[in-house]
N, C-alpha and C positions, 0 to 999 in steps of 0.2 A: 628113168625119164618116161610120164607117162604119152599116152598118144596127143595130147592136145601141145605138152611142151612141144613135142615132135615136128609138128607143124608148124609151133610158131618161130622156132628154130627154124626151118625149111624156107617159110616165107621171109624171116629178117634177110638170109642168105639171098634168096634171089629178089630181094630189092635192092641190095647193097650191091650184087653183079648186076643190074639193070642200070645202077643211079651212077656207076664207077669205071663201068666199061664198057656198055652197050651203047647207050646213048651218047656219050662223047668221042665213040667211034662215028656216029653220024653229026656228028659237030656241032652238038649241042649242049655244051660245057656247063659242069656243075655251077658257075656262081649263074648264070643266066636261070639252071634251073632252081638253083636256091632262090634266088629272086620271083619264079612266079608261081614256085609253092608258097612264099610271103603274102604274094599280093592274092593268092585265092584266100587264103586262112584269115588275113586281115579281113576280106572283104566280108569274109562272112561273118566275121564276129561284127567286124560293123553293122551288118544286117540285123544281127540277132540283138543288139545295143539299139541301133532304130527301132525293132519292133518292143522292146524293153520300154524306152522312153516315148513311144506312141502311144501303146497301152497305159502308162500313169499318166500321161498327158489325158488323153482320152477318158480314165476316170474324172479328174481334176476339171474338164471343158465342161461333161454332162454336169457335175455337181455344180459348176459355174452358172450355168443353164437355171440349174435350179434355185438357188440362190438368187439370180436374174428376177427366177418367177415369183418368189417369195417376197422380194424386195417390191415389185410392183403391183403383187396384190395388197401390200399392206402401204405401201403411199402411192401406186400409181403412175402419174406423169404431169404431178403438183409440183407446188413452190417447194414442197419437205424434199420432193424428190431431184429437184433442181439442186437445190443446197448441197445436198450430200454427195449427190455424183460430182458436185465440183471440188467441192474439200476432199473427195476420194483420187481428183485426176491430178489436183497438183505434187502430190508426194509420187503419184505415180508416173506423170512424168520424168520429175526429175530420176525417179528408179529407172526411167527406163533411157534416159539418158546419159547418166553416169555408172550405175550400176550396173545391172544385168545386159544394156547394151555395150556402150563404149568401153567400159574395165573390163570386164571379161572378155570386149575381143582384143584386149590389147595385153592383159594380165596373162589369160591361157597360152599363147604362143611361149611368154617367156617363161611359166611356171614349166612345161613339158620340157622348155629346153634345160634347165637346171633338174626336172627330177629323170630325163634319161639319162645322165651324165651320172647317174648314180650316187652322187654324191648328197646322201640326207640330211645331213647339215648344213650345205650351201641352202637345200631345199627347206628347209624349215626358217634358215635364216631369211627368206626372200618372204615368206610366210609371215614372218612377223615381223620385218619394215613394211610389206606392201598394204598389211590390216592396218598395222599402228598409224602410220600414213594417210591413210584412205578413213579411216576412224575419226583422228582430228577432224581431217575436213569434213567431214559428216557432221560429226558434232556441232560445229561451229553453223554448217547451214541449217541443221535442226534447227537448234536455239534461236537463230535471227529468224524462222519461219512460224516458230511457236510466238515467240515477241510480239513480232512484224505483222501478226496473222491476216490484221487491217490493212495493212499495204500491199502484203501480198492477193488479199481477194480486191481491190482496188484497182491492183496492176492487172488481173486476170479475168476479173467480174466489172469492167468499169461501166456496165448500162447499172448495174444495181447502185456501185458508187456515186455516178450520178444523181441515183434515185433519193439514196438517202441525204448527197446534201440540199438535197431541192422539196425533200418531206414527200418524197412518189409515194406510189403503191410499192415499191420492189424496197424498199429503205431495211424494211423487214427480214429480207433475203440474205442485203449485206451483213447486219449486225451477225443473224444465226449463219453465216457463211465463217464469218471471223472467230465464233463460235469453236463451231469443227474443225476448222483448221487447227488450232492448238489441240483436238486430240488427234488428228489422223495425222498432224506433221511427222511425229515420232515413229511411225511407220517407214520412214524414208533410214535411219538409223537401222530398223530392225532387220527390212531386207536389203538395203545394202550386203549388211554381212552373211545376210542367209547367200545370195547371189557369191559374195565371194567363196562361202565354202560350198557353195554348190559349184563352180566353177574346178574347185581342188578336187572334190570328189570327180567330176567327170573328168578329171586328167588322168585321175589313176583306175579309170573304169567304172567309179560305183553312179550309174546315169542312172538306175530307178530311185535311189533318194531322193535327189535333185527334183526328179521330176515329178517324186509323188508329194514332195513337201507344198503344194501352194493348195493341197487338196485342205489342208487346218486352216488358211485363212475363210474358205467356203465354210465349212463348217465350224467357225466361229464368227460370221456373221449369220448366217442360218438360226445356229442359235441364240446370240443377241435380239435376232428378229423375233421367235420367238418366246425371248425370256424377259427380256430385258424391256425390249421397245412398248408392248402393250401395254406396260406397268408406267409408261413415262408420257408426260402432256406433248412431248414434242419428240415420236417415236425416231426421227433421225438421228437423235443424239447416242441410240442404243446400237445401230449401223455403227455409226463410228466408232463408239467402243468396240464393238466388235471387231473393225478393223485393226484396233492396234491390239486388242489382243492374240488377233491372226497373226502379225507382223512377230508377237513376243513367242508363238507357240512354235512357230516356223525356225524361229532362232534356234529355240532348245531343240526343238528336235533334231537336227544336225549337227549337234555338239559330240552326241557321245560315238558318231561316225566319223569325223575327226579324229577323236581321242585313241579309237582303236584303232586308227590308220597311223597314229604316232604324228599327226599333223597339226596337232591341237596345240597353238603354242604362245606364248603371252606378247599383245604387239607390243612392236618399239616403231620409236619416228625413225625414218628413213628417209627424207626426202632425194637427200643426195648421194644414196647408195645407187648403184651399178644398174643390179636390175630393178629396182623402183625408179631411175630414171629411163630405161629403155620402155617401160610401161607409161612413160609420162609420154614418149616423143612416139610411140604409136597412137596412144589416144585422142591425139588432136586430128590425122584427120579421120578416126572414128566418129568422137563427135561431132563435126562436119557431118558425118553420112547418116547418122542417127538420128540428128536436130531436125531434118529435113521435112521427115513425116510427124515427128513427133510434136514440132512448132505448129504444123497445119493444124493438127488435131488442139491445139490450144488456140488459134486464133478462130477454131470454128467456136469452141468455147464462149471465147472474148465476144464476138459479135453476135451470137445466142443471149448474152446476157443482156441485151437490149433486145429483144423480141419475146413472145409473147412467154407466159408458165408455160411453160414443158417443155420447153425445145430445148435443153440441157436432155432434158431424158429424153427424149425423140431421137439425139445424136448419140446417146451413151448407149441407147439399146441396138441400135441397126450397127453401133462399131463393132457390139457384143458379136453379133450376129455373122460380121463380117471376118473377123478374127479365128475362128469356131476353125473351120477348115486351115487356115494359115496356120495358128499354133498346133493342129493337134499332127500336121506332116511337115511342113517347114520349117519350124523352129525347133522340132525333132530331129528331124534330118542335120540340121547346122548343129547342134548341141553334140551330137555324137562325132561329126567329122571333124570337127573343130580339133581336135587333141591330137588327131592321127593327122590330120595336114599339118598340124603346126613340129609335126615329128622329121 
């Protein structure tokens, strides 16, 4: 045995008389201490998970930034750029409604409780009622929103509505508004399910995926903006492409972290399974707390759409602005606690 085993023999020994005999002679009993050697090691991996997902957040906020600048030196804070920011906020609304807000904090609690239980089949089975589930109804509001596109900029843009049935200035607006919505609605579909396996991945730890995957929708309107939009009479329509193919590139790329997590699994309906309906009777009053901020932010929309060009983009850019510090600590912080409270 050379000198360095020696030692570490030496020190296992009087850790094990320190942790067995010493200290429980002063009446400080091993499960106490078991417990807040947990809660140090937790905390710090949590730490190191925060500064994890602050840092790709923090990539992902600057590129956002940039993209921001890109997008307003090439329309500005015109009618193109009214149109677009608003076919951009209704899919993402409802993303931030159902998806990434209310289902994930309703989905994560239950996901950690089935996958500490250790049992990987109950977990893969909750895996694919709660996609296959969550999918239909995607579907279904995609398609009426691709359809609908006119009702739906109606319902949200109704100064433009007005405009056009009365032959205004803004009539213009509505038509290319109803436009882009049939391509950016399909975005609602794509992250959705990014949101739900980012959700899986940060139950079982892997938080810098998650959090670097929204960096491809930036730079796939980036480049739209510069590939695509100069080549077109009405450069918004390359934005929105760009959007949805953010939405497809975000998808794939969390597939094959899935696969190797052994989590990648084919949905089924579930509505009336166990834990897809424990996920259903948390999410309501999620959505309640999520609706909240999320409806102001659409009826600032709605009432923008009768005042003058720009003030869509006057409020899209100062929310940009607004958000910047929120998501790159807040939303960071919640994303990594979330799994370990819900334990």
């Amino acid at each position: 045995m050379n000198i360095r085993q020696t030692n570490l023999v030496g020190t296992c020994g009087i850790t094990r008389l320190i942790w067995r005999q010493i200290l429980p002679a002063f009446g400080l009993e091993v499960t106490f201490l078991s417990h807040l050697y947990e809660v140090f090691f937790v905390s710090k991996r949590l730490l190191r998970s925060g500064l994890i997902v602050s840092a790709m957040t923090l990539i992902s906020r600057v590129l956002g930034l940039v993209r921001d600048v890109v997008v307003a030196n090439l329309m500005g804070a015109g009618a193109a750029a009214d149109v677009f920011f608003f076919a951009n906020k209704i899919p993402n609304f409802l993303r931030r409604l159902f998806a990434e807000g209310a289902f994930s904090q309703a989905f994560v609690p239950v996901l950690t409780e089935y996958h500490s239980s250790g049992d990987i089949d109950k977990t893969r089975q909750l895996i694919a009622k709660a996609s296959g589930t969550l999918g239909v109804i995607v579907t279904l509001v995609t398609l009426v929103g691709v359809l609908c596109s006119g009702a739906v900029t109606a319902m949200f843009g109704a100064g433009w509505f007005i405009d056009w049935l009365n032959g205004g200035p803004d009539a213009g607006k509505f038509e290319l508004a109803s436009l882009l919505l049939k391509i950016t609605f399909p975005y609602l579909w794509f992250i959705t399910f990014v949101a739900l396996s980012g959700a899986i991945l940060n139950t079982i730890g892997k938080f810098a995926v998650s959090s670097f995957t929204p960096v491809f929708l930036n730079i796939a309107i980036i480049g739209c903006a510069w590939l695509i939009s100069p080549n077109l009479e009405q450069p918004e329509i390359g934005l929105a492409i760009g959007v949805f193919l953010g939405g497809f590139i975000q998808f794939v790329f969390q597939l094959p972290f899935l696969a190797k997590a052994g989590l990648l699994v084919k949905p089924q309906w579930g509505w009336n399974d166990p834990g897809v309906t424990k996920i259903r009777k948390l999410m309501l009053p999620a959505i309640f707390g999520v609706s909240v901020s999320q409806i102001n932010l659409l009826l600032d929309t709605f009432i923008a759409s009768f005042l003058m060009t720009g003030s869509i983009s006057w409020l899209y850019y100062s929310d940009r602005l607004l958000e910047f510090p929120l998501r790159l600590f807040g939303i960071a912080i919640a994303t990594v606690i979330l799994p370990a409270l819900s334990r």
